[in-house]
N, C-alpha and C positions, 0 to 999 in steps of 0.2 A: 182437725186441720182448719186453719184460716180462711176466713172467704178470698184475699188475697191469693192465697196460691192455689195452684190449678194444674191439672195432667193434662199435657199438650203433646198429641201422637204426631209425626210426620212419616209421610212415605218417603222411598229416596227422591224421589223426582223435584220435592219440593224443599231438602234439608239445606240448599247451599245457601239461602242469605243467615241461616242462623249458625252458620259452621267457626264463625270466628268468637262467638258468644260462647259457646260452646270446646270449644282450644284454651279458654280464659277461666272455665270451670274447672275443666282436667288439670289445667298447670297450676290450682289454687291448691288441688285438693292432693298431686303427689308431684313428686322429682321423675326426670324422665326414665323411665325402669321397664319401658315394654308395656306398661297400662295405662298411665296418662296421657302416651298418644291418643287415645281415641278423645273425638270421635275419629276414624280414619275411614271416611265414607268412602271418597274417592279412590282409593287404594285397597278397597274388599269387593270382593265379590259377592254377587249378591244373583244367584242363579234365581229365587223366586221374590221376583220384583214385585209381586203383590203383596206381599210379605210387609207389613210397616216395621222398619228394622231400628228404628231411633223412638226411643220412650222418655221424655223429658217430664220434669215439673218445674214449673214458673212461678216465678213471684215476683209481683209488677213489671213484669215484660223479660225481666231475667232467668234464666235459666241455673234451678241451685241444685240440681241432681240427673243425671242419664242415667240410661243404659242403651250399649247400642249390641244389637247380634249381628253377628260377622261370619259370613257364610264361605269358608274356605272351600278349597279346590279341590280336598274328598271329603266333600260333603259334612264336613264338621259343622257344629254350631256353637258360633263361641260367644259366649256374653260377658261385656266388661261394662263396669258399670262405678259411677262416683255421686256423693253426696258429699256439699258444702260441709265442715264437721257440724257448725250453728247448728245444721239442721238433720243431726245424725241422730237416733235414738228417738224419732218419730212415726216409723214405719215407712219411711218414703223408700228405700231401697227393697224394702221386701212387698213393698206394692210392685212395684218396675219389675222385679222378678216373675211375681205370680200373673202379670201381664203377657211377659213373655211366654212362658211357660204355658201361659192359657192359648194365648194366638199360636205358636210355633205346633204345639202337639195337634193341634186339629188339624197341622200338616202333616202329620208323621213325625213328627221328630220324638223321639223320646231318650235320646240322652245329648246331653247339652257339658261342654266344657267353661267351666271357671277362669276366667286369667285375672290372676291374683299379681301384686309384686310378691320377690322373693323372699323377702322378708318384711312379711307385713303381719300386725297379730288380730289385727280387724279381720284379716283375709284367713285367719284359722278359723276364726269364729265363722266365720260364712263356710265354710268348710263342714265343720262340727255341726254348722244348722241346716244345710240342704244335702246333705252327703251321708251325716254319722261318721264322717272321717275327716283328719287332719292330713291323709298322705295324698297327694298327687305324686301321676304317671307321669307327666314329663315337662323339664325344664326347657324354657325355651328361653335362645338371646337372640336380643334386637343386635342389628351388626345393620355400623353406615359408614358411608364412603367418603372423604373430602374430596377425590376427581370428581369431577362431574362427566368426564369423555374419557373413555378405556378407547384402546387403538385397537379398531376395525378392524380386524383381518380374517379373513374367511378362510380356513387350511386348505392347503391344494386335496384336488379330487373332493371336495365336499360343496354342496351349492345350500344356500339360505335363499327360501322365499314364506311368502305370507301366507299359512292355512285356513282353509275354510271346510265346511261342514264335510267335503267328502272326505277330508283328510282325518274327521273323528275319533274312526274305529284304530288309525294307528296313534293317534297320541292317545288316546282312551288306555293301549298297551302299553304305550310307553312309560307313564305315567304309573301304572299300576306297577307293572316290573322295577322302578326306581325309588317309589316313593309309596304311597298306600294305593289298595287297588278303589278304581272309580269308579261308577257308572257308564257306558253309551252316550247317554242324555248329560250329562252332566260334564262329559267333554265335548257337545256340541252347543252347549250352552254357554262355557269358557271361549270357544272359539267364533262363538255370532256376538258376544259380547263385547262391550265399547271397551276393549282391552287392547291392547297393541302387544300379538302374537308373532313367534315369529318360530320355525321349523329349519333344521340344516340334513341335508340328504345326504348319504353317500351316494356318490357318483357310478360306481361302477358296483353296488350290491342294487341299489336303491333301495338301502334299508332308511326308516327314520334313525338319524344319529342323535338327534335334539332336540328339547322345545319349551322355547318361556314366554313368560306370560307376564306384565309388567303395567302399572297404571299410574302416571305421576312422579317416574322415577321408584315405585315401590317393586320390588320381583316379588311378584305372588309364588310362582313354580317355573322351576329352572333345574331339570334332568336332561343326562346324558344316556344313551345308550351302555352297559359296561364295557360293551366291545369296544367301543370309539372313545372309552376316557384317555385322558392324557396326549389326545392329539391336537388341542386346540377347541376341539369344538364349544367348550363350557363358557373357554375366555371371548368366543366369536361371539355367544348367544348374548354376554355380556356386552359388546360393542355394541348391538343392536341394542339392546336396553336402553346403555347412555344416549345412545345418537337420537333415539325416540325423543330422549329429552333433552335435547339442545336446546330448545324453546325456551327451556324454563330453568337455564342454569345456576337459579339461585334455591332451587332446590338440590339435597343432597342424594344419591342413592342411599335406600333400606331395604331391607332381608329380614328373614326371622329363618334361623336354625336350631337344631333340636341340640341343648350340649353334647349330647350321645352322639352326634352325627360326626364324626370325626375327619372323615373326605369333606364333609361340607365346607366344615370350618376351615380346615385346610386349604380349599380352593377359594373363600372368599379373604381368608390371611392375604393369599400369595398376589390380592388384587387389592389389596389395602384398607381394608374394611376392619372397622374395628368395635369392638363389641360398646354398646350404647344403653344395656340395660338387660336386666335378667328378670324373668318371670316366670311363673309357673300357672301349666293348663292342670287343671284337677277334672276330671269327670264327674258326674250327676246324675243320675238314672231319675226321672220323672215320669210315676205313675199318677197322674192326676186327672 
């Protein structure tokens, strides 16, 4: 390796003035397919903030390779990761990994998801060499919006307000029942976080009907109750979303759904969303 280039960590706290250096890496190295988003700091969670979650290499002040791990909302751990090609078949990408891989496991983590494009053959091989396998469990599509504002409307007999920690243990359910089950701690963690939450009740159960979770225009988690689907509530949860981001209208809304999810897709069809890239999460088991 060149005395020029260099392994430069950051925490999240300090990633945003290199975030535009780094958007000009991703879109060198693929087409937008669900991977070359990243890095997408601002729009992942990131429950253990001491965690240094962005792993670059520089060369004279540029950055020619990341990896960022992306800490979803049941507790997945997802690493997506680019290298310049110049600078591919150097070991810079399998340094970044075995970084990760070092730092995250002394956390606990020991299996960690892939996001590959869908058809990429660079992305088997990374498959075939951290895995022993070319198959991934599941396809996921990037889906975005050209509205930027859904119309507001809250269904009669239901109320929306902002949850906080005591509200936990019932999205901690909700969340499990809808989607993967969660942690306690890790719905109180989604819910003190600089996220913009939002909760719709039924009025006369006071059951939880709803609850999403949004940063930037991006919906991290957005479940309905089954009892309460098809009454509006999904498309209100959405209103709240847009409105969060009026601010910023030149930003689009994004999602990620699983192809297999069929109600998902269907509820974000009927709200104009349209699929913007396919990819696949492969699993990892790391004994290291």
């Amino acid at each position: 390796m060149s005395d020029e280039i260099k392994k430069y960590i950051e925490i999240p706290a300090g990633i945003g003035e290199m975030r535009s250096k780094l958007y000009v890496l991703s879109n060198q190295c693929a087409k937008y397919d669900g991977f070359s988003s990243i890095p997408s700091f601002d729009s992942s969670l990131h429950p253990y903030s001491d965690i240094p979650f962005a792993y670059v290499y520089m060369r004279d002040g540029v950055p020619i390779g990341v990896l960022v791990c992306i800490f979803k909302a049941c507790e997945r751990c997802e690493i997506q990761s680019v290298v310049l090609p110049r600078f591919r078949m150097q070991g810079f990408f399998n340094s970044l990994v075995m970084e990760a891989f070092k730092v995250l496991s002394g956390f606990g983590f020991r299996k960690f998801w892939f996001r590959i494009p869908k058809e990429s053959i660079s992305g088997e091989r990374v498959l075939a060499r951290y895995s022993g396998s070319r198959t991934c469990e599941r396809t996921v599509l990037s889906i975005r919006s050209d509205l930027y504002v859904f119309e507001n409307t809250i269904p009669e007999g239901f109320s929306v307000f902002w949850p906080d920690e005591d509200d936990a243990a019932e999205v901690q359910d909700l969340i499990s029942r809808c989607m993967e089950p969660v942690s306690h701690s890790l719905a109180q963690r989604l819910i003190s976080a600089d996220l913009t939450n939002r909760c719709i009740r039924h009025d006369q159960t006071g059951r939880l009907a709803g609850f999403s979770s949004s940063s930037d225009g991006t919906v991290l988690v957005i479940c309905t109750d089954p009892e309460f689907r098809r009454q509006g509530v999904g498309t209100a949860l959405m209103g709240e979303v847009s409105e969060s981001n009026f601010e910023c209208p030149d930003i689009p809304l994004e999602a990620e759904v699983d192809q297999t999810d069929i109600m998902a897709r269907r509820f974000f069809r009927s709200l104009d969303f349209k699929v913007c890239g396919v990819s696949r999460l492969c699993p990892v088991d790391y004994a290291g």
